[in-house]
C-alpha positions in Angstrom: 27.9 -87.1 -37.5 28.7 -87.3 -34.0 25.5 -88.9 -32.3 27.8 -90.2 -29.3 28.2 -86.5 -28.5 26.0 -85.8 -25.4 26.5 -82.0 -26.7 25.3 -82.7 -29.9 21.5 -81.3 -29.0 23.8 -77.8 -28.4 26.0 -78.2 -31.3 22.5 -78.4 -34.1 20.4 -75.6 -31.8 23.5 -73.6 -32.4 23.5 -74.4 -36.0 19.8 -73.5 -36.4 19.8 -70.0 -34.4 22.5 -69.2 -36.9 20.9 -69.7 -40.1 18.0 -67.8 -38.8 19.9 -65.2 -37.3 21.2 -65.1 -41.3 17.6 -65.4 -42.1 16.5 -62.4 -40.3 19.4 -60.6 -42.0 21.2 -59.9 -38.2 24.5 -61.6 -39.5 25.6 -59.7 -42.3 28.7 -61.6 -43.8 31.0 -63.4 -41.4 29.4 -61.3 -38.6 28.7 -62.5 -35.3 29.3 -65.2 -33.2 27.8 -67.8 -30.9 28.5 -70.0 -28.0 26.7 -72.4 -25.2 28.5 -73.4 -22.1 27.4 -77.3 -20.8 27.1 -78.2 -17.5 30.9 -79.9 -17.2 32.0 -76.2 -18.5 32.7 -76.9 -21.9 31.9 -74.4 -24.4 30.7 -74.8 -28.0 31.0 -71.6 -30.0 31.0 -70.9 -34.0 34.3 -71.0 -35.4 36.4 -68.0 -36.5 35.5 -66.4 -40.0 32.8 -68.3 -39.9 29.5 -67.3 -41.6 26.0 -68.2 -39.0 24.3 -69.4 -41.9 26.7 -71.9 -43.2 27.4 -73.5 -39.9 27.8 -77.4 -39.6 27.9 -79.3 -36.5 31.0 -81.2 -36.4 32.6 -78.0 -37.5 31.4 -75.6 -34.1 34.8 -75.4 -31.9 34.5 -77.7 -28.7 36.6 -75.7 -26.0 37.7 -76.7 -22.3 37.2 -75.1 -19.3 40.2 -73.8 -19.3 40.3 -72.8 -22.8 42.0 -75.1 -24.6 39.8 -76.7 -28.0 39.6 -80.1 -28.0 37.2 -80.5 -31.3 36.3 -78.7 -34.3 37.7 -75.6 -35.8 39.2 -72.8 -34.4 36.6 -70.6 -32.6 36.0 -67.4 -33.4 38.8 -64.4 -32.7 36.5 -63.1 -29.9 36.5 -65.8 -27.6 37.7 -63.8 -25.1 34.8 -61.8 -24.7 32.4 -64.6 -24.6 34.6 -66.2 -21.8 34.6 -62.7 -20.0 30.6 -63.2 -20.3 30.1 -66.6 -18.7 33.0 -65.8 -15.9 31.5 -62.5 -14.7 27.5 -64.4 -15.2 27.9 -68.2 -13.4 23.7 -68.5 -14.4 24.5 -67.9 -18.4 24.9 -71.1 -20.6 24.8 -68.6 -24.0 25.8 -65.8 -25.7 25.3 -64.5 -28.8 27.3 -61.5 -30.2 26.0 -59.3 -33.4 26.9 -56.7 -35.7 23.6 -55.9 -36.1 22.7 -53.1 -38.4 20.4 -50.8 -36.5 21.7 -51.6 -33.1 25.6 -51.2 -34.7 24.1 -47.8 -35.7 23.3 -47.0 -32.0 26.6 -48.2 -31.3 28.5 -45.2 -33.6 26.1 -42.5 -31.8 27.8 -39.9 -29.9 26.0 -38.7 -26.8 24.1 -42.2 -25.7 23.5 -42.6 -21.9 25.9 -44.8 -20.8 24.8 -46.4 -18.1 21.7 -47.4 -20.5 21.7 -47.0 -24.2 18.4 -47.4 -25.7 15.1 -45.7 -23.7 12.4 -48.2 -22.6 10.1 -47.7 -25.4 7.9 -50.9 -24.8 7.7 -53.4 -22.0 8.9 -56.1 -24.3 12.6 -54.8 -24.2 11.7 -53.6 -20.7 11.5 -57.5 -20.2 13.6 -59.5 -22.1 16.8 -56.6 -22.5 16.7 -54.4 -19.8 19.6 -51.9 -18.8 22.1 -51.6 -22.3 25.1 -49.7 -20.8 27.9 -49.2 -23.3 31.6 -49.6 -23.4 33.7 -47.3 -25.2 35.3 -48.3 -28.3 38.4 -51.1 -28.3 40.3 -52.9 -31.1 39.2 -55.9 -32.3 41.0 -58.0 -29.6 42.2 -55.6 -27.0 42.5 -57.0 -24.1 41.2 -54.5 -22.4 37.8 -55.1 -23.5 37.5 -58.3 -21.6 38.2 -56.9 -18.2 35.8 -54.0 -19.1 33.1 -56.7 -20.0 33.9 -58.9 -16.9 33.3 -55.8 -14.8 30.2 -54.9 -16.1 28.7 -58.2 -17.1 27.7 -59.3 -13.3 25.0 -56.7 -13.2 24.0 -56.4 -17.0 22.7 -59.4 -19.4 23.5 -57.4 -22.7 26.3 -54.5 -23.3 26.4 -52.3 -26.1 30.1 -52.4 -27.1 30.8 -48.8 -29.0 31.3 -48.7 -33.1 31.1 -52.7 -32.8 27.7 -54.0 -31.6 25.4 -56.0 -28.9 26.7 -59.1 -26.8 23.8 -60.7 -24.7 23.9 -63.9 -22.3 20.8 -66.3 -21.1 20.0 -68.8 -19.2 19.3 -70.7 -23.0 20.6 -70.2 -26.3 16.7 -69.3 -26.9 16.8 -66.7 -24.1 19.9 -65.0 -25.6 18.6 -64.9 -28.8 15.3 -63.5 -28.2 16.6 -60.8 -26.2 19.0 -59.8 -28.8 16.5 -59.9 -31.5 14.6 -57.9 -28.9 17.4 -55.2 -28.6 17.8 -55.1 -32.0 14.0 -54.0 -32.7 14.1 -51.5 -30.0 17.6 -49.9 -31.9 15.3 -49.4 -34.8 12.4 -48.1 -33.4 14.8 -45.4 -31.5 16.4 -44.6 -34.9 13.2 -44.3 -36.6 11.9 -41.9 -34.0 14.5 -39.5 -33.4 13.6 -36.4 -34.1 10.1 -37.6 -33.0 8.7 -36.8 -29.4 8.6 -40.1 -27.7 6.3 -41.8 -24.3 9.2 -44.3 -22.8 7.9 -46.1 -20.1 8.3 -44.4 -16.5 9.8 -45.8 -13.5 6.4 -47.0 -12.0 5.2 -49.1 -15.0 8.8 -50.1 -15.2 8.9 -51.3 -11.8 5.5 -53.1 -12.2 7.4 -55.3 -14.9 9.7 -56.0 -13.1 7.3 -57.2 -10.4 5.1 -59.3 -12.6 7.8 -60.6 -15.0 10.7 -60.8 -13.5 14.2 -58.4 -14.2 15.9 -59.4 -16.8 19.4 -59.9 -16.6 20.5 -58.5 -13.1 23.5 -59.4 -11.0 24.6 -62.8 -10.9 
């Protein structure tokens, strides 16, 4: 193992938010990936085809600042997006991207707000999630979707990316995460109440989050 590496506290949190990502059963297959940008700009993100809860440390792709990987295995195929992330958000030092079931589900839904997918059913996604807005539906590896992420990213903290899934970025791999895992709760408690006559929070209580807590995400 690598103890010289002064990223190797990065390289095993990574390792460890994957298998319990896996755990929690928000990773299905190869699904999903992961990364954490240092303070000298490097990035460490889970390798392509890779599955989060077989991950090893000397494994996670070690990538320059200006893109080039100078350890480990190739990263995943949607690099791109995560670099889109952290150029458009200079505050985020993680990402983490899913194909979460219920908030994949969302995703496929025609007729979703948006500016903001998911209504703000309890203060706990008011605070850790925020606004969701969406971006209509690329190929894997379009181009295009980067520049549409880099636009929207400076305001918004997670995106909904349409018949794909949820990319978030934090301050801390543990931030991201717990947002994500946030957003993903909230997809299924708006699945499992459609149809159902719903209280979402109003703009006053909203605000009055917002005031005590703290905005999530916002423009960077």
């Amino acid at each position: 193992m690598m103890t010289d590496d002064p990223a190797l506290a990065i390289r095993t949190d990574i390792v460890r938010l994957g298998y319990r990502l896996c755990d929690l059963g928000l990773a299905p297959g190869s699904s999903g990936n992961i990364s954490a940008r240092l303070a000298d700009g490097r990035i460490i993100m889970t390798p392509t085809n890779s599955r989060l809860g077989d991950l090893d440390v000397e494994r996670l792709s070690v990538l320059a600042p200006d893109g080039g990987r100078i350890a480990g295995d190739p990263p995943s195929k949607e690099e791109f997006l995560h670099r889109a992330v952290y150029d458009a958000r200079p505050g985020a030092h993680a990402i983490v991207h899913l194909h979460a079931t219920h908030s994949a589900a969302v995703s496929c839904m025609d007729g979703l707000d948006p500016s903001d997918c998911l209504p703000p059913l309890t203060a706990y996604h008011v605070m850790k999630v925020g606004r969701l807005p969406l971006i209509p539906y690329h190929r894997p590896g379009d181009p295009a979707l980067a520049d549409q992420i880099g636009s929207m990213a400076s305001a918004n903290a997670a995106i909904l990316l349409a018949n794909h899934g949820p990319i978030v970025a934090g301050k801390s791999l543990a931030e991201a995460a717990n947002a994500i895992e946030e957003l993903e709760e909230t997809a299924k408690l708006f699945l499992l109440l459609r149809g159902t006559p719903t209280r979402p929070l109003n703009a006053t209580q909203i605000e009055e989050l917002h005031r005590v807590f703290g905005a999530p995400g916002g423009a960077q």
